[in-house]
Structures are given as structure tokens and as C-alpha cells.
N, C-alpha and C positions, 0 to 999 in steps of 0.2 A: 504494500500500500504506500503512496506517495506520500508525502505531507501538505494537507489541505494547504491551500496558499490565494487569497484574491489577488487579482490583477491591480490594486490600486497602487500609484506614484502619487509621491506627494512634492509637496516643495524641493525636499532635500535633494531632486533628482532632476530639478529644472534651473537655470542660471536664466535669470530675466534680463533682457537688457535694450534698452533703447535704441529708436532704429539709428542713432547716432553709434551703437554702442555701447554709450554708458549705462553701468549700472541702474537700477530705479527701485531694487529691493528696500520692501520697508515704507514706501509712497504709496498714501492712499490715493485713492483716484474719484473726485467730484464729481460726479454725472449730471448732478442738477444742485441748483442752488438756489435758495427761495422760486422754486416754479421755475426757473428757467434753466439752460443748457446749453454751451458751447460746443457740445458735442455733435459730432454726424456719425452716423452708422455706414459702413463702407462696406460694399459685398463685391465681390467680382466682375467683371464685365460679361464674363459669359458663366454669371451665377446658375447653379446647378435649381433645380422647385425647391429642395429645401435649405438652400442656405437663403433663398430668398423668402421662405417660410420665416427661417427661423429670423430675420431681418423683423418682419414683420412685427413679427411674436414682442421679439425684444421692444420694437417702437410701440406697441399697443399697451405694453407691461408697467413701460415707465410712463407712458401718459396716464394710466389710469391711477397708479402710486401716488405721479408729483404734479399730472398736470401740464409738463412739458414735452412740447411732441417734437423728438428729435428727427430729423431729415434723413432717408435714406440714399444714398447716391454711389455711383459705381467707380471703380477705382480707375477708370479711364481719364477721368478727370483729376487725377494726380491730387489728390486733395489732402491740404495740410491741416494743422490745428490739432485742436482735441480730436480724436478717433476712436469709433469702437468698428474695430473689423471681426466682418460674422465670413467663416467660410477662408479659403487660401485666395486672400487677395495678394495683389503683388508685394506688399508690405509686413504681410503675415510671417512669414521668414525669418525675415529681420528681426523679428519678436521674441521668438523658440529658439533656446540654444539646439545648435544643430542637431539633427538625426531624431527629433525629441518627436516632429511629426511624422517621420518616418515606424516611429513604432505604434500608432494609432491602427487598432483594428477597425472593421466595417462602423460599428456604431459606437466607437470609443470616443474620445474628445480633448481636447487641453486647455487650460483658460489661463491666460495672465493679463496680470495689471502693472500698472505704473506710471507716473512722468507724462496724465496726459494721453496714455494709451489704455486702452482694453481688448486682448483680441480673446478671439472661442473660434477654435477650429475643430473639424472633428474627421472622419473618415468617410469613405467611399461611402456608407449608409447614411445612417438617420443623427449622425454624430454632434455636425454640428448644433440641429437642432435641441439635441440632448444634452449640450453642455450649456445653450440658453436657458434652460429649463430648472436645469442644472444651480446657473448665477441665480434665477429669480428664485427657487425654492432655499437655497443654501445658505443667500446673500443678502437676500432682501423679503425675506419674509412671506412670501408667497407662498401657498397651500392649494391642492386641487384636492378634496379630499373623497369626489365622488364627482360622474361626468355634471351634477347638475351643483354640486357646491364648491365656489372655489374663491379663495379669500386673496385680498388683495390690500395690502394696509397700506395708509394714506399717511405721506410725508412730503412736504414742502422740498424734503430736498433728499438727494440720497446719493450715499458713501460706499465705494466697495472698499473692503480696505486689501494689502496686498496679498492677489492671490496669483499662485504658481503652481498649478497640479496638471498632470495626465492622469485619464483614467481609463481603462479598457474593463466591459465587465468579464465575471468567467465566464458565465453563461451567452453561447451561441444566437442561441434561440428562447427567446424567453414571452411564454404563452401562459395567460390565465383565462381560464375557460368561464369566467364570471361576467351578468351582464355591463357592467362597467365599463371593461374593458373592450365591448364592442362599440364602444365612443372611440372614434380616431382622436378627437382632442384629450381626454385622459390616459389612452393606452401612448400617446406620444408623449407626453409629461410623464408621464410615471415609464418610459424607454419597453413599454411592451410591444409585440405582434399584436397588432389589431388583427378582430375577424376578420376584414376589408384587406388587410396585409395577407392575412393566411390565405383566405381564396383567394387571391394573383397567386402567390407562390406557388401556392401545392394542388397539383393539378386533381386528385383524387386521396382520400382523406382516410385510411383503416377499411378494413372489411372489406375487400374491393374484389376476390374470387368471383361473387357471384354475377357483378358488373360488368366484369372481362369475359365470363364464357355462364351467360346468363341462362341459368336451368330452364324457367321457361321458354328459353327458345330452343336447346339444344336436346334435357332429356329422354323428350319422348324419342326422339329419331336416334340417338349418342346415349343412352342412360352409360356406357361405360367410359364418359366423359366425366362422371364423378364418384360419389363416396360409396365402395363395399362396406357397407357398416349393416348388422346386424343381419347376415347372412343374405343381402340383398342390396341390388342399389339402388342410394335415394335421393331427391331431388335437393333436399332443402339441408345436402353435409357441406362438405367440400370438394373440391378437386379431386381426379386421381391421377397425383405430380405421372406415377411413371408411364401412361398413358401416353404414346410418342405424336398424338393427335391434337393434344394438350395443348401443350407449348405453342405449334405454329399458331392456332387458333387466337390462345389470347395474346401473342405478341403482334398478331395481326390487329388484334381491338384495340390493344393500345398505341399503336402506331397511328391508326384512326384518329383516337381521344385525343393523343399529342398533336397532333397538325391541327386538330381545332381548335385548341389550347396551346400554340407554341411557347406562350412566355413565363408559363409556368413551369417551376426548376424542379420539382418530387412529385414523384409519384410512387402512390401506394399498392403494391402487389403484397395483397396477405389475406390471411384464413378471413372466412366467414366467423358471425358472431356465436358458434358453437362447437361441440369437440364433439362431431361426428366424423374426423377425421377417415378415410379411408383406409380400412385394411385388409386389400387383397393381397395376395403374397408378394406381388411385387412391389408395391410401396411396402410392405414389411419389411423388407431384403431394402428398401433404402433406408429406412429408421435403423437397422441394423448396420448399413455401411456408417451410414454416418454420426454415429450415436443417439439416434431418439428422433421424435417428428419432426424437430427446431429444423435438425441437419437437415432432412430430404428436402423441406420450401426452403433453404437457405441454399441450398444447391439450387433449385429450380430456381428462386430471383438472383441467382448470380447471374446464370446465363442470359435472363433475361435482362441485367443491366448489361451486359455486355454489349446488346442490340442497342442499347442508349448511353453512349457512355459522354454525353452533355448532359445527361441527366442524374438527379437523384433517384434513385430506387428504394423504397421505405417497405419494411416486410415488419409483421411483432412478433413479440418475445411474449408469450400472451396465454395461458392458460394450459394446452397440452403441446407449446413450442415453449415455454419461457424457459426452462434448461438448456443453456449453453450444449451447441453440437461439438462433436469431433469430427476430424479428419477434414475439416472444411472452414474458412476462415471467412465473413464478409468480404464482398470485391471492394475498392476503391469507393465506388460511389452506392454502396448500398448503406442504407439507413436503417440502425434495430429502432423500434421502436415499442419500447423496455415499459411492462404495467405491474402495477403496484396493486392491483385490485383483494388479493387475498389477504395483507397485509393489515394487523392492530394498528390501529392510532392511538392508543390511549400512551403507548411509551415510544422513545425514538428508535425506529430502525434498526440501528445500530446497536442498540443493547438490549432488546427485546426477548428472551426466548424463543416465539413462536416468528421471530423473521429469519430464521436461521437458516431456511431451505433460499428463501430468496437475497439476501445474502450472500450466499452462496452462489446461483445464478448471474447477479449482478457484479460479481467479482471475475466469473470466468469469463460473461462477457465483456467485459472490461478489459480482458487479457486479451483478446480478442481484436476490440477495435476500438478507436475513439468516437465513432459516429454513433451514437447512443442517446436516442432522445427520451427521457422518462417520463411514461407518463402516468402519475403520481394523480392520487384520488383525493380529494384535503375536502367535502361535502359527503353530509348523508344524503348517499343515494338514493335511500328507498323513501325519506321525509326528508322531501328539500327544506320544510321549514320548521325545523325540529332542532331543538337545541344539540350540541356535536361540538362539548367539549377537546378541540384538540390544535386549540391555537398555539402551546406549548411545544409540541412538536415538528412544528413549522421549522423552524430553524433549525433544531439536530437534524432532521432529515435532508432538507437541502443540501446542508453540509455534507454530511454522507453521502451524497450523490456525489458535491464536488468533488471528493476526495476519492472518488472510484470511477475516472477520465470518464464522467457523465460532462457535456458540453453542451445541450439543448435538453428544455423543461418543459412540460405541458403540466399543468395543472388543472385538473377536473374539477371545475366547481357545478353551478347548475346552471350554463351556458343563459341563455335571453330571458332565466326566469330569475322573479323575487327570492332569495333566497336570508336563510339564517346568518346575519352581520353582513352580507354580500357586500359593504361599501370596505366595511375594516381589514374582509380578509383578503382584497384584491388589493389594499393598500399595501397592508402587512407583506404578502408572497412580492408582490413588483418590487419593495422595496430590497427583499431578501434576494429576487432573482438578479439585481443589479449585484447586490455584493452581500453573499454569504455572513458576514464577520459584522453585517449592522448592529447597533446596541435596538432589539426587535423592543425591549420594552418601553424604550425610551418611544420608538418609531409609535407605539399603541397609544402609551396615554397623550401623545400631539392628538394625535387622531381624535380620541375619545373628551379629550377639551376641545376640541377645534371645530370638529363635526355635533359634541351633544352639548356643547357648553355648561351651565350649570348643573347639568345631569350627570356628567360626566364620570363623576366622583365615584355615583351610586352604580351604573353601568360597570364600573371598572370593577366595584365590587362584587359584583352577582358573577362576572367572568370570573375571576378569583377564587369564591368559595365555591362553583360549580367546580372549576379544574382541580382545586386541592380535594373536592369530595369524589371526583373520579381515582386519583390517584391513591385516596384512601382505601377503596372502595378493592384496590385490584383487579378491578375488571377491566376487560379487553372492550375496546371500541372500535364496532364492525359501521361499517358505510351501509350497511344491510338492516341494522337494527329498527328498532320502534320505539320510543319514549319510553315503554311500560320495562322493558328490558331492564330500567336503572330504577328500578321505584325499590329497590334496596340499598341502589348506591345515589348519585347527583342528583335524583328527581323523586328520592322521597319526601312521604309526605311533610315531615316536617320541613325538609330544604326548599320543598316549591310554597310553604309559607312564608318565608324567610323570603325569596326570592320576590315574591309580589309583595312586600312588604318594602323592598328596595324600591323597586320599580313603581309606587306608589310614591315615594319619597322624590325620583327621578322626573315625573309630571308633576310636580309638587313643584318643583323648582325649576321650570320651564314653563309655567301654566300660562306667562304673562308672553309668551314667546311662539307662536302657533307654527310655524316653521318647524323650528328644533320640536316643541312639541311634538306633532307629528312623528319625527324622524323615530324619537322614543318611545309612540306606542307601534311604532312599524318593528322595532328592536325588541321589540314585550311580544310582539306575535312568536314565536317558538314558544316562548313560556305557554301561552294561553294553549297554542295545540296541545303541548306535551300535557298540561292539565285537562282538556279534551280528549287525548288519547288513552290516556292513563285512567280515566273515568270511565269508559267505554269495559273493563274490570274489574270496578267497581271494589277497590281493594280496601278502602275505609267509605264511611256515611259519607264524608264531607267529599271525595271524590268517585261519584257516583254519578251517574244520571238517574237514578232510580232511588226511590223511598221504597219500603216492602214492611205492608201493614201486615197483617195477621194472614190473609191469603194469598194476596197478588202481588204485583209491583206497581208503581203510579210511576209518572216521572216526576222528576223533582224542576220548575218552573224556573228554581234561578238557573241549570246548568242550560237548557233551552236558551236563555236568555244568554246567557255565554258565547254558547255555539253562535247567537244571533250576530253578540256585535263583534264575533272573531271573522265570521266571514264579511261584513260590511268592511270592515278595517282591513283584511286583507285583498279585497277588490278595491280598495282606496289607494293599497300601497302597491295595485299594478302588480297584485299576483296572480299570477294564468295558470299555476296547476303547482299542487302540493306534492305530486311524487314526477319522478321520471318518465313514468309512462304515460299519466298524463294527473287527471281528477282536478278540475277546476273545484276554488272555494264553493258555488253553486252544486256542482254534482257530491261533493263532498257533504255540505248538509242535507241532502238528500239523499245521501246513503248513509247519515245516522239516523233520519226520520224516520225511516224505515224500520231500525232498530230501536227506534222510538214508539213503535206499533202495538202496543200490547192485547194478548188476545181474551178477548172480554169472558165472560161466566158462562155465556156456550159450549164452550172448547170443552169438551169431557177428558181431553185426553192430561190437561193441566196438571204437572204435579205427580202424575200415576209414573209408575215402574215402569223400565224398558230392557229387554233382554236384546243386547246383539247378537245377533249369529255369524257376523262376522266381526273378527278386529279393527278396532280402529287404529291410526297410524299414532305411534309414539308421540310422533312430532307436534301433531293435533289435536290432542285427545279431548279438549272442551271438557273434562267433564264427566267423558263417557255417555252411554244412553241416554244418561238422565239432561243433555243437550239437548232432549229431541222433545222434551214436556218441560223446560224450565220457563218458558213463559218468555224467552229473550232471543229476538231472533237479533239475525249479525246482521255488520254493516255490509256494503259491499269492498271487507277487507278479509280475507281469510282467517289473518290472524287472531280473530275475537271473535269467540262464541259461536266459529265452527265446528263440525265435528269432519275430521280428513281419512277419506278411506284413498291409502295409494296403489293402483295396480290392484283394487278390489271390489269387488261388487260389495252394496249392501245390503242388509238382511236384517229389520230389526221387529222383533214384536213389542207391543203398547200391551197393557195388562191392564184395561178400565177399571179392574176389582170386582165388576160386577156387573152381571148383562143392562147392557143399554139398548135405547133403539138410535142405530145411527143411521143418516143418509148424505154424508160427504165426510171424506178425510182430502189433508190439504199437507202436501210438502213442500220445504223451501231447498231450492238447491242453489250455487253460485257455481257459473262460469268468467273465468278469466286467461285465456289461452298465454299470456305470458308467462302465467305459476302456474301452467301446463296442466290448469282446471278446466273441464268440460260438464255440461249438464250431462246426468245422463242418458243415455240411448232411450233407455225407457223405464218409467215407475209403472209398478203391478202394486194394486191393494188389495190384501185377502184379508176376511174374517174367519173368525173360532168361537164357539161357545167353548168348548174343550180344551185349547191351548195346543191340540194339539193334531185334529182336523180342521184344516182351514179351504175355504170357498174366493175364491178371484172373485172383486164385485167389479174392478175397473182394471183397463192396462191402457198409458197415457203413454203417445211416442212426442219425443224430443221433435220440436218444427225449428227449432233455433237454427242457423246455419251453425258448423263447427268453426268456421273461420274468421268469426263475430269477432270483434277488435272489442278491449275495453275490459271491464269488471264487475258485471251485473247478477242481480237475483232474478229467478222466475219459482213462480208457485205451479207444482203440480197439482190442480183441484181435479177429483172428480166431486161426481155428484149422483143418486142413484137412490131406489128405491128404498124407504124403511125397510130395514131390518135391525133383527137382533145380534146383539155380541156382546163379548167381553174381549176378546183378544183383538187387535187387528195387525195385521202384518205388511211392512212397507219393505218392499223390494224394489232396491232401484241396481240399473244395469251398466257397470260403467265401459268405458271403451277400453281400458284398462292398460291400452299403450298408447304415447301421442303419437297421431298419423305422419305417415312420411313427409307429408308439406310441411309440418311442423317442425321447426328448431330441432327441437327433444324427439323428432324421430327415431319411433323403435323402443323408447325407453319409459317405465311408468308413466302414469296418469293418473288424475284423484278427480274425485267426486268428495262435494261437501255438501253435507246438509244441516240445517241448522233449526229446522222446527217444524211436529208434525202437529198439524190441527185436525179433532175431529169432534165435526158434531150431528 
């Protein structure tokens, strides 16, 4: 392992000197003086867009500070006096002791002052504008702290005093998948890849198999153009690399793609979003040459960067590739493209336990090559706005990267949607991905006075004893998890008192401020879900939806009211969907109301004993049987107050106690083909007076397509002639593997059901 090291020069490594020559170390430099300026900004005559950006930027910066708008003009006109040169004017030179600009990489920069002069130069990219950015946030007080906040403090006159630095950052590539950042004006202030920047660059983006030799066009007529999995091939795996039909096919599509897209530099050849990988014998026989699946696609996008060798070629390290191959090296211009998706947040990387395999991975690729972009998960996934103690981590990890020849970052946050702090932690990572070695706490609380003002205090504290009660806690923090996960560790009941208690105290002290207001109850949305989700469990009175008098349950009117003005306030703060797949705040209350439903004094089946005849899944258990008469039916989330049969049919008898006369029974079932849930094929209803001859009175078939997008509930009612019973028996039929179209082709399937009504 090397020893982490930033790329930052400071003074000690630059000799300033005037373009006479002399010395000027130590002179500050007057730019404005009572509202006015001697100064002119000088760009080159055949100024590059952004050193005439960053011209700009500067003259907009200091007129809004001081008031005085300094001239831009081109250095054709030989112009004397006070100077601030943006970009390599002819004078610029003269400025930098020698070779100083010669060591600037693409978006690095250098600034010096003195005597009368100010230059910022930067490199073939986005440098120089980065080192304008740079002066105003470093020098003068300037703050962007979000694309829609950015601070700009007002002085009559203003002073650089002397500054002499290079800086180049470590990071290549420095991407945050947060909507912020899809502002060009704050991902260029804070020195990130804009989305705007990523699409020019990369012509095709992960997952790109099925784009190149697209199943629906090819399998019917080629099915041996993809995956042997599961004794048969199917549409929706991958590739099958050693197929010699393969190769010309897709280097043919991308040859296409590229000439429509010339000016884009990467492109992505790599697996589909599953590990249905191929394994006929002869891709075995290549996992075998080459050590594991990594080597066979890493073979395979070699050759095919070979056909583009002006290009980048981006393949992942991702799931059943992310083990480092043998016998095979990346070519020159091929790109890993390294995921962190399995990985705890709760501790850093580096010293984890349970990061040990990937660790391991990331080190052999590393030995391997420097083209290594990681793409590293810092959001929960599964609740974008759901509190995800693990801004502590931030930093050891990047470090970590740095220090194992990682040179490009992608950071997964929750791309164009509202997410948990989404302004803090795009601040936090951009700052970090500039230079590993920043003081990150100092970078927080700017932010958190700067962005909540008076609230700030209370804010920094609820982050605080959240993170110190994860770490008390020893739990492992999955991007997969749900609120209810921690209601032992950071989101028990007692800590989520304490929490609104803060945050109480935070609009308390901003009341008079509707702005930052706002900002703090959009910052309190995580808290309110996780007390909405955690409710849904109903693990104490007070976080409940439900009161439960002597027989049934009611709902309790303030938590309703809760749920009310969580989603008003989160469609205020411009949030479009609460998880990754999708559930806007609208469908989301509508899929608690549901479970809001309770089934009135009809229902005979309330309450009564339920025998399974088949198992339910570990994973799911609700409960058991008694799931199926508790009187609560689920949201549309699996995770609550299902009961999950996987790769099983269900079979359960109801025991009324005592003959009734019924004439409808009613099941709820949930399909979501993402968590590779389907309704099933079909529910049969028998009765029994005996328990143990039973009579079919209904059999209901599934009308639903299987290929339904989304996460919904349907009721199975029949309805049917008076008769007598005591038993009734609900039989539902699952499909028991998900179909070939399907991701999870070949492998399990579940059926859930979550409450049988009969009356």
C-alpha cells in the first residue's frame, strides 16, 4: 500500500514575482477601495469559454460584494496598471516561477498575488475557473451552499492578502450523484462533473449488455446469443462472452452508437443488472482460464477496446465480476468500474470486519491498474428519505480509496430526487473529493450555520447523538435497510423523543425566518418518516397508528394527522418518490390508508386461529397464521404485516370455532415484480364443518398482467351462496419461480398475503 498523499502545493513551492521580476511576497493586493477599482481583468485574446466564464464569474462576484464592476479586456491591448489575469495571458508567465504551470493537471489551478497583480491560471479543463471559485470561497467569503443558496457578503472594499498556491486535486473524476449537483452552476463551484458534463462525456452509462445485443431483438431467432442459466437459455441474463457470434455483433452496435455520438470519450460494455450470468461449458472453461467471471468480460472488453483504442472502455467490478481476475490485466484504455454496494456504512472500510472480502478485491484491482472508478453508495437506497447515519464515514472511506490508486469517484446518492440532508452531503463529499485530508468537521458546521442559521446548533446536535447512538449500538448500516431496523439502536423510542425535541427547539429559532424555516422542517422530514415507518409496528402506544380497545383496533387520529402534514411538506420540498423504485408522497399515503382499513364486526374470521399447511418464509414471518385474522392489513411494502411464502404455495385453514353461515371470504395478496413478488396464479376457497373434509365454494384466476410495474395490493373476493362452516381453507397458487423475462429468472418467487376476510 502506498502512503495516502493529496496533491496540494502551497506557498513554500511557488517564488512570486513581478513581471519586472521583483519580489512582491508579503503585499496584499487592493481590489476595491471604498466601491471603487483600479483594477481590469485581462483574459487572453483567443480566451478558451471558460477562462472567459471564469472572467465573468470573477466581474459578477466582486460587483455584487463591493459594488464595483471591474472591466474585462483582452490582453491584445497590452494593458498596464493594476491587473487581475484569469487564464495564460501573455503576462501570466511572468507571474509563476517557472515550470510551476507546467505541473497543473486538466482541472488543477495556481493563484498568486502581489504588487498590483493577481493572476489564476489553471489547466487544459475547468481549472481556471476552479481556482476563481476557489479566491471567492477561500478569500472573500463566498459560500454556495446549495444550487438555490448562495451567500455573498457585502464590503465597500476588499483585500486578498498574499496568496501563492498550486493545487491539482487527487481525484480524476469527481461525481456526486445528488440533485444539486445536477446544477452546472454549483457542481462548477464546488469542481464536480455535472450530469450535463457526464452525458457529453460518456457515451453509455453501466449495464449496457442488453443495449448492445438487445434480447428483444435477437433471442427469439439467437437465444444462444445469451445466458445458459438454469438448464436453459434466457432472455433477460446476460451475454454468452464465448459465443464467437457475440463479439462481431455488439462491436458492430457500438460502432453505430459511437459515430452518433462521436465526442463522447467512455463507453460502457458491462453485465446486465443481474447474476444470471451464463454457464454453458464454454464460458465455464473461460471463468476457469481466467480466474472467475471478472476475467472472461474482462477478456471480452479488452478486445473490444482494442476496436477503439481513442476510446475509453468502462466494464464493472460488480456483484458476481467484482473479484479481481487472473491471467488477464485491463488494456490501456479500459475503465473498472469498482461498487461498493455490499459494503456496512456504519464503520470505515478500512477497518470494518465484514469489508474484508472487498478489501481484498479493491487491492488486487488496484494491482492491476490505475483506471479505477468507484462507485461508492453514501444514500439509503431502499428510503431515500430516511435518516442514514453515516456522514462519519465519509472521509475514512474516500481516503481509502485514495490510498488504493483509486483516481475517479462516483458517489451514489439519490440522483434528481429530495433526499435525507441532500444539500450537506453533496457539500461534504465535493469538498472531500477535491482533497481527501479536508478538516470535514470544520467543512459541516460552515455549512450547518450558513445554510440553517440559528438552527444550526440544534441540527448539528441531532446529527451527533444519532451517529454516536449508531456506533453505540454496533450495528451494521445497510443502504437496504428501513427505519424500524434501528428502533433498538439511533431510532429508539426514547432517541426519536429527544430528536423532535431538538428539532422543535431548531423552528423555535428560525420561526421569525421563513426561508431557513422551511429549509428545517424539509431537514425534520427523515425524522417524521422514520416515526411513520417505525409506527407502521406499532412497537410502543405512542408509536402506533393504532389504539386497541378490548376487541379491535381504531386508528389513533393524531398519527393520521402526521402522515397528513409529512406528505404536504414533502410535496412542498419537491419530493417525487420516497424509495428508488419509485412511491411518490401521494401513493405512499395511500398505501398506509389502506392499512389504515380496518375490518368492521362482520369479519367472523377476526381474531380466530389459523393453521398453515405450509411454511412461511423465515425472512417474513408477520406473525405467522395469526397474520391472516389480526385485523391489520399491510401497506403496499412487504416489509410490514406480511406474511412471505418463497418458492411456495399457500395452504392455510381459518378455524371460526364454530359453525357459521358464510357467503364470501376475501384475501389480500401484494405484487411487486422488483422483490420478485407476484399475485398468485390463482386462490381456491374450501369449506369444512369437520376440519377435515373440505368443499371448493370459489376458485378466482389472477387477471393482473405478471409484468405490472410498481407495488400494489388486490383482494381476492369471492362471493357465493349461504352456507354453513366452521373451517375455511384458503389456497393460493404461486408461480413459484420468476419467469424468464424476469431479472431473477429461474430463481424463487413469493407470494404474500396479509389478511383473510370472511363473512
Amino acid at each position: 500500500m502506498r502512503p495516502f498523499q493529496i496533491q496540494v502545493l502551497t506557498a513554500a513551492f511557488l517564488a512570486l514575482s513581478s513581471v519586472s521580476g521583483q519580489s512582491t511576497a508579503g503585499v496584499p493586493t487592493q481590489l476595491v477601495q471604498n466601491g471603487r477599482s483600479t483594477y481590469k481583468i485581462v483574459i487572453p485574446d483567443h480566451a478558451t469559454p471558460v477562462e472567459e466564464h471564469a472572467a465573468s464569474e470573477l466581474q459578477s462576484y466582486l460587483e455584487q460584494i463591493s459594488g464595483a464592476r471591474l472591466p474585462i479586456v483582452r490582453d491584445t491591448l497590452s494593458p498596464a496598471g493594476h491587473l487581475i489575469m484569469i487564464g495564460r495571458t501573455k503576462l501570466t508567465a511572468g507571474i509563476f516561477a517557472g515550470g510551476t504551470l507546467d505541473t497543473l493537471e486538466s482541472d488543477g489551478y495556481a493563484i498568486s498575488s502581489g504588487a498590483g497583480k493577481l493572476a489564476i491560471c489553471g489547466g487544459t479543463g475547468k481549472g481556471t475557473l476552479y481556482g476563481v471559485y476557489s479566491l471567492l470561497e477561500d478569500y472573500l467569503g463566498c459560500r454556495k451552499y446549495s444550487s438555490k443558496v448562495t451567500v455573498v457578503p457585502k464590503s465597500k472594499s476588499v483585500t486578498i492578502p498574499p496568496v501563492r498556491l498550486c493545487r491539482n486535486p487527487y481525484f480524476r473524476h469527481r461525481e456526486v450523484y445528488y440533485l444539486e449537483a445536477y446544477d452546472r452552476g454549483y457542481s462548477d463551484w464546488h469542481k464536480l462533473l455535472s450530469m450535463a458534463d457526464q452525458q457529453e462525456q460518456w457515451g453509455m452509462w453501466v449495464h449496457t449488455f442488453d443495449r448492445l445485443v438487445p434480447s428483444s431483438e435477437y433471442f427469439s431467432t439467437h437465444p444462444e446469443y445469451f445466458s445458459f442459466f438454469g438448464g436453459r437459455r434466457i432472455p433477460n441474463g446476460q451475454l454468452c462472452l464465448s459465443n464467437p457470434d457475440v463479439y462481431p455483433l455488439l462491436t458492430k452496435h457500438l460502432r453505430e452508437m459511437i459515430q452518433k455520438q462521436p465526442a463522447a470519450h467512455t463507453w460502457s460494455v458491462s453485465q446486465n443488472d443481474n447474476a444470471n450470468e451464463c454457464q454453458c461449458p464454454a464460458c465455464r472453461a473461460l471463468d476457469e482460464k481466467f480466474g472467475g467471471s471478472s476475467g472472461a468480460v474482462l477478456d471480452f472488453v479488452n478486445r473490444v477496446a482494442g476496436e477503439f483504442p481513442d476510446k475509453t472502455i468502462s466494464t464493472l467490478a460488480y456483484w458476481y465480476t467484482r473479484g479481481a481476475p487472473a491471467n488477464v490485466r485491463p488494456a490501456s484504455n479500459v475503465n473498472i468500474m469498482f461498487c461498493s454496494i455490499e459494503c456496512n456504512r456504519s464503520m470505515p472500510i478500512a477497518t470494518d470486519s465484514t469489508s474484508a472480502s472487498f478489501r481484498r478485491d479493491l487491492e488486487r484491482w488496484g494491482a492491476l491498474t490505475d483506471n479505477i472508478l468507484v462507485w461508492d453508495y453514501v444514500v439509503q437506497f431502499r428510503n431515500l428519505v430516511s435518516p442514514f447515519p453515516n456522514l462519519r464515514v465519509l472521509k475514512p472511506n474516500i481516503q481509502y480509496f485514495a490510498s488504493h490508486n483509486v483516481r475517479k469517484m462516483f458517489q451514489q446518492g439519490c440522483g434528481a430526487n429530495v433526499g435525507e440532508f441532500g444539500e450537506l452531503r453533496t457539500y461534504m463529499i465535493a469538498k472531500l473529493l477535491w482533497n481527501p485530508s479536508v478538516n470535514i468537521e470544520r467543512v459541516m458546521d460552515d455549512f450547518l450555520s450558513g445554510y440553517y442559521g440559528r438552527a444550526g446548533k440544534f441540527i448539528k446536535s441531532y446529527i451527533t447523538i444519532m451517529h454516536n447512538a449508531l456506533a453505540k449500538s454496533g450495528k451494521q448500516l445497510s443502504i437496504y435497510g428501513y427505519p424500524f431496523d434501528a428502533i433498538d439502536g439511533y431510532l429508539s423510542p426514547q432517541l426519536i423523543k429527544a430528536y423532535s425535541g431538538l428539532f422543535n427547539q431548531a423552528e423555535k429559532a428560525v420561526k421569525g425566518e421563513p426561508e431557513i424555516l422551511e429549509r428545517v422542517k424539509n431537514a425534520r422530514l427523515p425524522l417524521e418518516f422514520a416515526i411513520l415507518d417505525i409506527s407502521l409496528h406499532s412497537p410502543t402506544p405512542e408509536l402506533s397508528y393504532f389504539d386497541r380497545g378490548s376487541a379491535r383496533w381504531s386508528v389513533r387520529e393524531s398519527m393520521r394527522s402526521r402522515l397528513d402534514e409529512f406528505v404536504r411538506q414533502a410535496k412542498k420540498a419537491g419530493i417525487e418518490r420516497l424509495e428508488e423504485g419509485g412511491t411518490s408522497p401521494d401513493e405512499y399515503q395511500r398505501s398506509i390508508e389502506q392499512m389504515l382499513q380496518i375490518p368492521d364486526s362482520s369479519d367472523l374470521a377476526f381474531g380466530k386461529p389459523v393453521k398453515l399447511l405450509t411454511k412461511e418464509s423465515e425472512k417474513y414471518p408477520a406473525g405467522g397464521g395469526s397474520a391472516l385474522t389480526d385485523g391489520l392489513r399491510g401497506p403496499n411494502d412487504y416489509h410490514c404485516n406480511w406474511l412471505g411464502f418463497e418458492g411456495e404455495n399457500l395452504a392455510a385453514v381459518i378455524d371460526l370455532q364454530a359453525a357459521k353461515t358464510i357467503q364470501s371470504v376475501d384475501s389480500r395478496f401484494l405484487q411487486s415484480i422488483e422483490g420478485w413478488i407476484w399475485l398468485p396464479l390463482n386462490v381456491e376457497y374450501s369449506i369444512s364443518l369437520d376440519g377435515t373434509v373440505f368443499t371448493p365454494v370459489a376458485t378466482l384466476q389472477d387477471t393482473v398482467p405478471e409484468t405490472t410495474p410498481g407495488s400494489f395490493a388486490r383482494d381476492f373476493v369471492s362471493r357465493f351462496q349461504p352456507v354453513q362452516a366452521r373451517y375455511v381453507k384458503v389456497s393460493a397458487h404461486s408461480r413459484l419461480t420468476c419467469p424468464d423475462w424476469h431479472f431473477g429468472a429461474g430463481q424463487k418467487s413469493w407470494i404474500f398475503v396479509d389478511e383473510v376476510i370472511v363473512e
